[in-house]
C-alpha positions in Angstrom: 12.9 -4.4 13.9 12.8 -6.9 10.5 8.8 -6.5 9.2 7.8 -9.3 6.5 7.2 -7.8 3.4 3.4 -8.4 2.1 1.4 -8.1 -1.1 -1.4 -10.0 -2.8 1.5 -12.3 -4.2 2.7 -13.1 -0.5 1.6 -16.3 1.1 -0.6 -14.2 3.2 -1.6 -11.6 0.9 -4.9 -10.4 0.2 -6.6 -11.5 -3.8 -9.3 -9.1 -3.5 -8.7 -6.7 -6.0 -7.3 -3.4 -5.6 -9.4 0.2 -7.2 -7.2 2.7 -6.5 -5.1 3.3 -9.4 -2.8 6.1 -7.9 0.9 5.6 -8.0 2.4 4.0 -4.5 4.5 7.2 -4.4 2.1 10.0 -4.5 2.3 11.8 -1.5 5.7 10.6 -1.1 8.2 13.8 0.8 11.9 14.2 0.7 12.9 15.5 4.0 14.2 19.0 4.0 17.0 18.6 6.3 19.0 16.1 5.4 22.7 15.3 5.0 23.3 18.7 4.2 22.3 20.3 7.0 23.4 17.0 9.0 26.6 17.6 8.4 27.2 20.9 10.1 27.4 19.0 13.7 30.4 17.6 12.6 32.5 21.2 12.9 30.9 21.2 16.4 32.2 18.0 17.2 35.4 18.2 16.0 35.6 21.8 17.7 34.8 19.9 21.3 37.2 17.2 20.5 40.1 19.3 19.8 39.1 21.6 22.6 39.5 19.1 26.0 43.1 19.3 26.4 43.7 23.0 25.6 43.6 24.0 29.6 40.7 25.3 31.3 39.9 28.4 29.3 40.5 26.8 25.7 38.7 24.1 26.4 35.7 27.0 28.0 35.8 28.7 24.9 36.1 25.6 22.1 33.0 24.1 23.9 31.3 27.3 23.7 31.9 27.9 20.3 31.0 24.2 19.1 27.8 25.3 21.3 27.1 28.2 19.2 27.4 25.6 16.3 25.4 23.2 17.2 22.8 26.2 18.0 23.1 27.1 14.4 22.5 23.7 12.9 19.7 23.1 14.9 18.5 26.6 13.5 19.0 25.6 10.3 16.9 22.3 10.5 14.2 23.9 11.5 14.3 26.6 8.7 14.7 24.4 6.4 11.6 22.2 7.2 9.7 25.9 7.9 10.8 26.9 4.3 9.5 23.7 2.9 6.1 23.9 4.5 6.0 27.5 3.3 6.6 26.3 -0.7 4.3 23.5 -0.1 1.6 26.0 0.8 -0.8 28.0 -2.0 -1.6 30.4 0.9 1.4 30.8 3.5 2.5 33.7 6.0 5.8 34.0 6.4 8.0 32.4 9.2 7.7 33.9 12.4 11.4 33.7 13.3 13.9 33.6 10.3 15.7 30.6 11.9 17.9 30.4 8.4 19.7 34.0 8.9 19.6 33.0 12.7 21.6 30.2 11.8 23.9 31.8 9.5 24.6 34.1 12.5 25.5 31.8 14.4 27.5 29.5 12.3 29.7 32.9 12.0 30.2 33.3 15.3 31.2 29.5 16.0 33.5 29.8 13.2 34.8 32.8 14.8 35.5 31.4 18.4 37.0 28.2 16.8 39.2 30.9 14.8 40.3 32.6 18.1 41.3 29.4 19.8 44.4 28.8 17.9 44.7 32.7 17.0 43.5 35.2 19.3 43.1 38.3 17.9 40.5 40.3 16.4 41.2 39.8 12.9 41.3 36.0 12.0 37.9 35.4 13.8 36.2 38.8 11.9 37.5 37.0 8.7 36.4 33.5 9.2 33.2 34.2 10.7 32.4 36.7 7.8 33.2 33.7 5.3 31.2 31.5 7.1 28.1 33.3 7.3 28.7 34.2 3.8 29.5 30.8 2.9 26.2 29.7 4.4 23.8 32.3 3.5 25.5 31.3 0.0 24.3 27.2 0.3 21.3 27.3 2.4 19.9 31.1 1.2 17.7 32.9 4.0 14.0 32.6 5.5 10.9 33.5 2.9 10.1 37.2 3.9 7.1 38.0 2.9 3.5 36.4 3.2 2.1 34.3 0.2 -1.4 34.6 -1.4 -2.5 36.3 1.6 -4.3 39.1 -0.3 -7.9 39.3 0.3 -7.3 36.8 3.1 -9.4 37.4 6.4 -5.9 37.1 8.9 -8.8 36.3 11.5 -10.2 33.3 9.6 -6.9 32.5 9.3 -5.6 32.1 12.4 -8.3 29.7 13.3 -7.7 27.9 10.1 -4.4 27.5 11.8 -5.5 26.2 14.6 -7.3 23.7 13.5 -5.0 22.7 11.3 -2.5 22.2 14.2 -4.9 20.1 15.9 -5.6 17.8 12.6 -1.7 17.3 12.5 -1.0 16.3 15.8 -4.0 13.9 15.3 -2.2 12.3 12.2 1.1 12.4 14.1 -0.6 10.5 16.7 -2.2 8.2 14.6 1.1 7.2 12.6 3.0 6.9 15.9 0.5 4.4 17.1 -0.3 2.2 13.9 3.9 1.4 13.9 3.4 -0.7 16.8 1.4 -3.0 15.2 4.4 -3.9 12.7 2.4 -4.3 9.7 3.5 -2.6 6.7 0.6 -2.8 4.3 -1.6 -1.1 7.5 1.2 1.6 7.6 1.0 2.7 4.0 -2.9 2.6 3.8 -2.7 4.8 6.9 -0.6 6.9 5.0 -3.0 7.0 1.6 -5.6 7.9 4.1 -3.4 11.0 5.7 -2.8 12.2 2.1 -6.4 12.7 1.3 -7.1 14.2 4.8 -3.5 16.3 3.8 -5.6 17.5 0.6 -8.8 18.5 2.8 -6.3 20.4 4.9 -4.9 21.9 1.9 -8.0 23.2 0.5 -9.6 24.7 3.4 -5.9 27.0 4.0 -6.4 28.4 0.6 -10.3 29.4 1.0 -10.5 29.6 5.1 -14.4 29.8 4.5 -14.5 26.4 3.7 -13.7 25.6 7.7 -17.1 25.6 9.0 -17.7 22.6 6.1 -14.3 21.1 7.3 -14.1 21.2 10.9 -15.7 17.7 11.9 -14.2 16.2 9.6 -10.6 17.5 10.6 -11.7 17.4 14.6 -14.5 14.6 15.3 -13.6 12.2 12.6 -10.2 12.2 12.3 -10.1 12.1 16.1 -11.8 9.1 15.8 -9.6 7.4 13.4 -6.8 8.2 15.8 -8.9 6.3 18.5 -9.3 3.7 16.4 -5.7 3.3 14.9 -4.7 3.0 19.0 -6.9 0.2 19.7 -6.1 -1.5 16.9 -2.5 -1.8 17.2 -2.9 -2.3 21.1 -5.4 -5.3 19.8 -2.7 -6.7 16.6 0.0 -6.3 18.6 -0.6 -8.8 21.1 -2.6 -11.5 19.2 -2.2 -10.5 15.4 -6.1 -10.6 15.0 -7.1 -10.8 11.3 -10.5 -9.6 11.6 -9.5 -6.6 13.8 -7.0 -5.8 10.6 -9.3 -6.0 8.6 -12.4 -4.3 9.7 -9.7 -1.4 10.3 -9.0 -1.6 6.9 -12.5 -1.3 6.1 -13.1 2.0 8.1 -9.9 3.7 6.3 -11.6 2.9 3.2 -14.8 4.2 4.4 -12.9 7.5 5.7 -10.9 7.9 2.8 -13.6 8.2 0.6 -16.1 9.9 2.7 -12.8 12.4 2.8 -12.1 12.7 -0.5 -16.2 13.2 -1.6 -15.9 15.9 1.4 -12.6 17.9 -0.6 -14.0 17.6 -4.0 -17.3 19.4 -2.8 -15.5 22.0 -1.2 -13.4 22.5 -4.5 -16.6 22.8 -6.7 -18.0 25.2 -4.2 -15.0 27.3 -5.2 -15.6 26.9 -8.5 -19.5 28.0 -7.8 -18.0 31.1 -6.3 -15.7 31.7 -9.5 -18.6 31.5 -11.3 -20.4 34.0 -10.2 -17.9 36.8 -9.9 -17.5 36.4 -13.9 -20.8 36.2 -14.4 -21.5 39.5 -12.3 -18.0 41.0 -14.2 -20.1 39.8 -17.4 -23.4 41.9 -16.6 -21.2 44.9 -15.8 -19.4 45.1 -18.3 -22.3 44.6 -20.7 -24.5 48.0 -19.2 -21.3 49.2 -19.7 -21.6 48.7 -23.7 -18.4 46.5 -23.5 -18.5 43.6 -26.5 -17.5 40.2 -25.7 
């Protein structure tokens, strides 16, 4: 659906001046899977295509092999965006299934059965399926296998970290799902600055889990909340396009934004409280130690 593009120089916009001086971008993601791994349904297709008019069992076997494919590029979607969240992430475990070699695998074995189709035989689909898992082991790589910064981590702490976290997204998801019905793009992007602080508070409390007891309202009560109230108001501009419903939402994402960000930077120097006194106590030691400094 066409949206009006607004701004303070619109014949609508806002002159009230803007504070924040961060860059409209920051924040800003490029998908992991895109055309690249897009493009690997098109074999599938092309195999189910070619496949209808090759009698019952061709057609059996082409529609199982562009199957297998499509299996495999649905894998490597989803490895792809698991590998991203994984190099996004200070302090990351590694992915439960290796959906990457998975979809190597099975790109193989699609290549293969497309390979038997017009030459049965053993050899021709041990040869093609072995290039193409080779082939896209070779573009894509495989799965992160091994954790990251998880030494000295409490794996309990974590888990609930985890948790939480998995709650807080699906409350942002929610949130971002709701505020596009009210077909307003300057509400959608400062919903968006307002999910990359609460990103930044999620961020921090993964790398130190202790910080969780600080964070927990804020990533369950409040930001519950803000979902609650992102709902009613697009349910309310939607239907009548109420100014002063915008803008006293406007209002609270400011409020939550920097009630947020205050909440993030004291975690962060509370970390830097707890540096502090590990090098102090290394200090003392090594000084009854008759070390120099």
């Amino acid at each position: 659906m066409a949206q009006r593009f607004g701004g303070k120089f619109s014949p609508d916009g806002s002159d009230s001046p803007q504070h924040d001086d961060r860059p409209a971008y920051q924040g800003a993601k490029v998908k992991p899977a895109g055309a690249r791994s897009n493009v690997l349904f098109a074999p599938a297709i092309v195999l189910a295509a070619t496949s209808i008019n090759d009698g019952a069992i061709g057609m059996a076997v082409g529609l199982t092999g562009a199957g297998v494919l499509i299996l495999g590029a649905w894998l490597l979607r989803g490895g792809l965006e698991a590998e991203a969240a994984y190099d996004e992430r200070r302090v990351a475990r590694r992915p439960a299934l290796p959906r990457k070699i998975f979809a190597a695998l099975a790109c193989g074995l699609g290549a293969g059965i497309a390979a038997w189709t017009s030459e049965p035989g053993l050899i021709a689909p041990l040869i093609f399926g072995g290039a193409a898992t080779a082939l896209h082991i070779g573009a894509f790589g495989i799965d992160p296998m091994k954790d990251k910064g998880m030494e000295g981590i409490d794996t309990f702490q974590q888990d609930r970290v985890a948790k939480v976290v998995d709650e807080a997204e699906a409350h942002l998801a929610s949130m971002s799902d709701a505020i596009r019905r009210a077909g307003d793009r300057q509400v959608e992007a400062r919903v968006e600055r307002f999910q990359t602080k609460v990103r930044d508070m999620i961020r921090t409390v993964e790398e130190d889990p202790r910080d969780l007891t600080a964070a927990r309202k804020f990533l369950g009560v409040y930001l519950m909340g803000a979902r609650d109230a992102a709902i009613k108001f697009s349910d309310i501009y939607s239907r009548s396009q109420n100014r002063d419903a915008r803008s006293d939402f406007m209002m609270l994402l400011t409020d939550l934004e920097e009630s947020f960000g205050a909440k993030t930077e004291k975690l962060l120097l509370d970390s830097n409280s707890d540096l502090t006194v590990e090098i102090d106590v290394l200090r003392e030691r090594l000084q009854r130690e008759g070390v120099r400094l």
